[in-house]
N, C-alpha and C positions, 0 to 999 in steps of 0.2 A: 235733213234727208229729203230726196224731191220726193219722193211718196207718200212724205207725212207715218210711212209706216215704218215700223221697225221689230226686228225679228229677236224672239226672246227662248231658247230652248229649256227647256227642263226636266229632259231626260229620254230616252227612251223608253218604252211598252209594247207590250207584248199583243194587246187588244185598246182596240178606241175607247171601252170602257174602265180597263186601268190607269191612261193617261187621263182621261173625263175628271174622273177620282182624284188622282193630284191634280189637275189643275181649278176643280171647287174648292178641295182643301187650304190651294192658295189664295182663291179668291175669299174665303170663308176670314183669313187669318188677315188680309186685307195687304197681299206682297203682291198682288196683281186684281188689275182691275176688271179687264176684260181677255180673255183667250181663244187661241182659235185652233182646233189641233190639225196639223198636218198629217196624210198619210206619207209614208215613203215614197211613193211615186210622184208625190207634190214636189219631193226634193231637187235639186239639181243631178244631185245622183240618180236619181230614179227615172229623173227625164234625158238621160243620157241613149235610150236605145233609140228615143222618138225622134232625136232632135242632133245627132250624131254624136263621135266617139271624142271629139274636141270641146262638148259644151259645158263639161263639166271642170276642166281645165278652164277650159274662158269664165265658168260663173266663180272659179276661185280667185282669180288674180282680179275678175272684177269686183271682188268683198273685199280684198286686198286694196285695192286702189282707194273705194269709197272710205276708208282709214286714214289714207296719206294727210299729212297735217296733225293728228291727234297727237299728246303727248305722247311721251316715253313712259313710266312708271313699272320701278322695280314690282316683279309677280301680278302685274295688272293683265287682264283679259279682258276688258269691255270698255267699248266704246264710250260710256259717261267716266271712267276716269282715268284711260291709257291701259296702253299694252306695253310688256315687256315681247323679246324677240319669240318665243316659243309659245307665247297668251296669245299671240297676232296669227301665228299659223295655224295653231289650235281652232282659234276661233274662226278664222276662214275656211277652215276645212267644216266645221260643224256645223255652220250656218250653210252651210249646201249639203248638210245629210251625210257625213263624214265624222267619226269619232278619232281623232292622233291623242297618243299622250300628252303631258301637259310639257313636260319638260325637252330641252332640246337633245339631252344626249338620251332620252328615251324613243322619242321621234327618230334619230337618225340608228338608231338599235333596230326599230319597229318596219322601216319602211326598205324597198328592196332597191341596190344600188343601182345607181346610172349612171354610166360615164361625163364626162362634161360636155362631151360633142352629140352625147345621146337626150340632152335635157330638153326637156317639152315644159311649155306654161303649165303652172299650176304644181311644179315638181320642189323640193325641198333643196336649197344649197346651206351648207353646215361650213362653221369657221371658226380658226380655234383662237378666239382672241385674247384668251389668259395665255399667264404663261408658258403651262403646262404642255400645250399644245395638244388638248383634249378639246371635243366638242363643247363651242361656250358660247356659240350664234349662231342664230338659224334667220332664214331669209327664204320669202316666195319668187319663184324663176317666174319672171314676167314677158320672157322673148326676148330677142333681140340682145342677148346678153348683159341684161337689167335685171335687177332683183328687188319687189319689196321689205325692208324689214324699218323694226323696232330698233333704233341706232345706237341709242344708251340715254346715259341721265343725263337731263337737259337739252334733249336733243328731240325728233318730232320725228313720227314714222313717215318714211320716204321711200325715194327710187334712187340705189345705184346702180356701178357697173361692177360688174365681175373684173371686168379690166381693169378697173383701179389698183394701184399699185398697194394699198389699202392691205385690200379684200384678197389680190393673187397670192400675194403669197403668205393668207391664214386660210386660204383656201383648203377642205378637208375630204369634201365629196359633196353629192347629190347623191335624194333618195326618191324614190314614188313609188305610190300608194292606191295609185288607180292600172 
């Protein structure tokens, strides 16, 4: 990572002294070493009024990108061992102050539709790649009609296209949440 830093959540609080509290506990137990806590406005969500209505959109798809190359791994969420497709958008969303469900047909339950022609960076596209033709992939809208996701096993998180002959027609919708 070029900042040498890297961003670790563990929950939300309700005051600076209840997250204080878990995070000595953690440091006490010895599952972290040193902590730094964030207010909400630190967030990318939070810095969304200062810094305009696009920046929280661009710090998603940029969590998203600094990914690209990581394994795949079934129910994986974190960057030391791989993301599955729904651990990937989760976790870009939370790491800019954002909570989505874990799962992808909960995700695409939770978030409010958008047309294809109406999708902005940072927006959810769903795909149904089991049989069934039920939501089974999910992917970050990165512009340009490119999408990051988690591709499957043995495969490494990337950028395609919507266009892909692939992807059009497990195509299922778009959702967003901002």
């Amino acid at each position: 990572h070029k900042t040498g830093l890297y961003k670790v959540r563990f929950g939300d609080f309700s005051s600076i002294e209840t997250a204080r509290r878990k995070a000595e506990g953690l440091r006490a137990t010895g599952i972290i070493a040193e902590y730094y806590i964030v207010s909400p406005d630190d967030y990318a969500a939070g810095k969304q009024k200062k810094y305009g209505k696009n920046y929280l959109r661009d710090e998603i798809v940029k969590t998203a990108k600094s990914f690209i190359g990581l394994p795949y791994r079934w129910g994986g969420s974190s960057p030391d061992y791989g993301f599955d497709c729904s651990g990937l958008s989760m976790t870009a969303y939370h790491l800019n102050g954002l909570n989505l469900p874990r799962s992808s047909k909960e995700q695409y339950r939770a978030g409010i539709p958008v047309s294809r022609s109406q999708l902005q960076r940072g927006d959810l596209v769903f795909f149904a790649i089991s049989k069934d033709r039920r939501v089974s992939h999910v992917g970050i809208y990165a512009g340009d009609n490119r999408f990051i996701h988690a591709a499957g096993r043995g495969k490494r998180i990337r950028m395609d296209s919507l266009s892909d002959r692939y992807f059009k027609t497990r195509y299922l919708g778009a959702r967003t949440y901002l």
